[in-house]
C-alpha positions in Angstrom: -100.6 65.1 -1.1 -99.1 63.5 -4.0 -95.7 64.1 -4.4 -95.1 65.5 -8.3 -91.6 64.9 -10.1 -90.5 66.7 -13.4 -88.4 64.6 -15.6 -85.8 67.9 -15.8 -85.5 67.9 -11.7 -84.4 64.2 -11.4 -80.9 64.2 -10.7 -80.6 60.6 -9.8 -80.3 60.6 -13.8 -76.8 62.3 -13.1 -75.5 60.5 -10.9 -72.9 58.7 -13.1 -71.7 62.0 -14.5 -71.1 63.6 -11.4 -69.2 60.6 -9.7 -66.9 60.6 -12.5 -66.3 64.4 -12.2 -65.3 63.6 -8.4 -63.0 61.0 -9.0 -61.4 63.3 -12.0 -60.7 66.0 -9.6 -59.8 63.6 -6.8 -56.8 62.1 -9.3 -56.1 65.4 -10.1 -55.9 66.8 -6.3 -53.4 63.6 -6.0 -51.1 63.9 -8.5 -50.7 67.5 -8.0 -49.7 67.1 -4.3 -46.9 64.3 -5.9 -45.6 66.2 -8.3 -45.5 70.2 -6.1 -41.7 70.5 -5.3 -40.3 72.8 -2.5 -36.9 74.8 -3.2 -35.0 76.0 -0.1 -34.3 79.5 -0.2 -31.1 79.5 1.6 -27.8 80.5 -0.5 -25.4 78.4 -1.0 -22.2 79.1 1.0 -18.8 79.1 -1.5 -16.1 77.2 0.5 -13.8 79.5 -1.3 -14.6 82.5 0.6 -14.0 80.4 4.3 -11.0 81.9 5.8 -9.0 79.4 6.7 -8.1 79.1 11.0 -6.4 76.4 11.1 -3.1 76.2 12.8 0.1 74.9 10.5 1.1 71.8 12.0 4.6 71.9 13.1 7.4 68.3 12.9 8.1 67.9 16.4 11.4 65.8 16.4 11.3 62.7 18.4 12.8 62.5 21.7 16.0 60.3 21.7 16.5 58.0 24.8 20.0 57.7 25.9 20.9 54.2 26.0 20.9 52.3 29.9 24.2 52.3 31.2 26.0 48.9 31.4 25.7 46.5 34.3 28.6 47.0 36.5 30.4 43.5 36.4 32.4 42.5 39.6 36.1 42.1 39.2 37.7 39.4 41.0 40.1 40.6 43.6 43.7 38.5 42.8 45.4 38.2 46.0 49.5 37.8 45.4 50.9 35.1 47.3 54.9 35.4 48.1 57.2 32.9 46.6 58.6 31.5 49.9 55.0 31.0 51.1 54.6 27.1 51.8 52.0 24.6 50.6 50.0 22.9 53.0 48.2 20.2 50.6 51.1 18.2 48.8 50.0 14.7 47.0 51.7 11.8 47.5 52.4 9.7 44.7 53.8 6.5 45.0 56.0 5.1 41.8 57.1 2.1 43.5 55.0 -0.7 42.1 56.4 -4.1 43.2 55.6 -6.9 40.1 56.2 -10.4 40.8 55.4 -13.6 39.0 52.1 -13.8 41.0 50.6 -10.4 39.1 48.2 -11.4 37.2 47.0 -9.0 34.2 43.4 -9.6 33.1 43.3 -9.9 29.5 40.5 -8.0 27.7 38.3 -9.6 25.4 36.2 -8.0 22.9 33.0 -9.8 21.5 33.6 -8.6 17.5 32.8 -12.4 16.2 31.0 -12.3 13.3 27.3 -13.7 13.2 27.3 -16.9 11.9 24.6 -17.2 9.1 21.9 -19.2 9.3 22.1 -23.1 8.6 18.8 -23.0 6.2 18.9 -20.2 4.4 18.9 -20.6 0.9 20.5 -18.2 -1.4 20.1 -16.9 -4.7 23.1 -15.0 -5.5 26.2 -15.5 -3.4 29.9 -14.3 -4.0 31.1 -18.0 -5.6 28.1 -19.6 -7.8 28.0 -23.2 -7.5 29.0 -24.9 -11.0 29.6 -28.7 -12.1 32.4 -30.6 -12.1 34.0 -29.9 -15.1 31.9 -27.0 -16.0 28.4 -26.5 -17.9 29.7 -28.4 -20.9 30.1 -31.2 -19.0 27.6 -31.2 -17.0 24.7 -30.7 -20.7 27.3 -33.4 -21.9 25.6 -36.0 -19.2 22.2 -34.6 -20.1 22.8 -35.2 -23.6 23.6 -38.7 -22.8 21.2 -40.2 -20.4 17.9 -37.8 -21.2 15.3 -40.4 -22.8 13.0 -38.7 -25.3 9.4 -39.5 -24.1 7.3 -41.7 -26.6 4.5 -39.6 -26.4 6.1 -36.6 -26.8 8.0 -38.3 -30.0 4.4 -39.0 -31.4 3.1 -35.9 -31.0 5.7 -33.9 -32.0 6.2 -32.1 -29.0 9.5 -29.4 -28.5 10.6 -27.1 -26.4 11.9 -26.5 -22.7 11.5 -27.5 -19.3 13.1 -25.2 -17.0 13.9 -27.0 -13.8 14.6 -25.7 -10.1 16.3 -27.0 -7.8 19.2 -26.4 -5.0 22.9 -27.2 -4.7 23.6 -27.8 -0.8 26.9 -27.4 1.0 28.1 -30.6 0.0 27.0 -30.2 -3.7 24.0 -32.4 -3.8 20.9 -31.6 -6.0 17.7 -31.8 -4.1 14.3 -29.6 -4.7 14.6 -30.7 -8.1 10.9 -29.5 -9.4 9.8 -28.7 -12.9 8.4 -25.0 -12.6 7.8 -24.3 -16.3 7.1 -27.4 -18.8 6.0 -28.6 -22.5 4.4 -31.6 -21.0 3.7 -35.0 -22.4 6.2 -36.4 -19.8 9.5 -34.3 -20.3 8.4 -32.8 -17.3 9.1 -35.7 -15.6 12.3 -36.7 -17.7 14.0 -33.6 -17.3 13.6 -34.2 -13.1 14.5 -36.9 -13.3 18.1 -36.4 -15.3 18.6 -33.6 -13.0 17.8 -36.1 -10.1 20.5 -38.4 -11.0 23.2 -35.7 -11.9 26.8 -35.5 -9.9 27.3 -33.4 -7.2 28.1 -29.7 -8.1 31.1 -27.3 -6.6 29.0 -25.7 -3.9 28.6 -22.2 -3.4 30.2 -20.0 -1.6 28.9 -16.7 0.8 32.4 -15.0 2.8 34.3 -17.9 2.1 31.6 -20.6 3.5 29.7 -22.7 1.4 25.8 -22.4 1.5 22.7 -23.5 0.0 22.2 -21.8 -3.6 18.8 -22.2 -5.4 19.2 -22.4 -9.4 17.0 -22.8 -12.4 18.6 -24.3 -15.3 16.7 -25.0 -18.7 16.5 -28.3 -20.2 15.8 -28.4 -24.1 13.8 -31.6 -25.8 14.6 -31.6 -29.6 13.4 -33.9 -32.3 16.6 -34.8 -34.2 
């Protein structure tokens, strides 16, 4: 038998409607349970009408401790002896010290001898600085006289200093003698060796002893 449909009857034709009139009242189901609120029918208690039970507190003064008595301290017992009462223990002193020409006193001898400096040290200030006979006058004086201008430093026109080192020992020598800031062109060499050939010097002088003084002196070359 064949099975007859009527184009009215079909309802696979509503289908789309009614699966969006489902999910409608789904959304709606949902968002109503969301949104219902509850209210608590219990009163509300005012904590003004709570009688109040509790006990006033009370200052309870604190307890004082009497202090600990003092520790008892043992007197010494003082036993009075009589006057008349004799001594047993008595020291003997003997005063009689016989001294003849064979007692011998032992002298003693402290070591405060003062530490000798040493032989080779070379000073640079000391109490007495060493100086020339005669003074520095004399002493530029013998410079002035047997310095020899050098020919090359004539021809080039060459001035200035040489300062020149060198050490005074005990006996007033000059040794060391070195050149350790020059104008070259051989008054280098001219000014060591005028300083070379110089007298002895008045030696220096540390606590009274002489000693070896370093000194730098200057030595001006001059175009006259």
């Amino acid at each position: 038998m064949e099975v007859k449909k009527y184009p009215k009857a079909d309802l696979t034709k509503k289908s789309g409607l009614f699966l969006n009139i489902g999910m409608v009242l789904s959304l709606l189901i949902i968002i109503t349970a969301f949104e219902w609120k509850f209210y608590n029918d219990s009163s509300t208690v005012d904590l003004g009408m709570v009688n109040d039970n509790f006990e006033d507190l009370m200052d309870i003064p604190q307890t004082e401790q009497p202090p600990p008595p003092p520790p008892k301290v043992q007197q010494p017992e003082i036993i009075e002896v009589p006057d008349d009462q004799d001594i047993e223990d008595e020291i003997e002193v003997n005063l009689d010290v016989e001294m003849t020409q064979q007692t011998v006193i032992e002298d003693v001898v402290f070591d405060t001898a003062p530490e000798e400096e040493v032989a080779d040290e070379i000073f640079t200030i000391v109490e007495d600085q060493p100086e020339p006979e005669g003074g520095m006058a004399a002493f530029y004086q013998y410079v002035n006289k047997n310095i020899k201008y050098p020919a090359q430093a004539r021809r080039m026109g060459i001035e200035g200093k040489v300062f020149v080192q060198f050490v005074v020992e005990r006996d007033g020598t000059l040794t060391e003698v070195q050149a350790i800031k020059g104008i070259g062109a051989g008054c280098d060499e001219e000014a060591v060796r005028v300083i070379e050939g110089a007298p002895k010097w008045k030696p220096g002088k540390q606590r009274g002893r002489p000693v070896k003084v370093r000194m730098i002196l200057p030595i001006t070359f001059k175009l006259g």
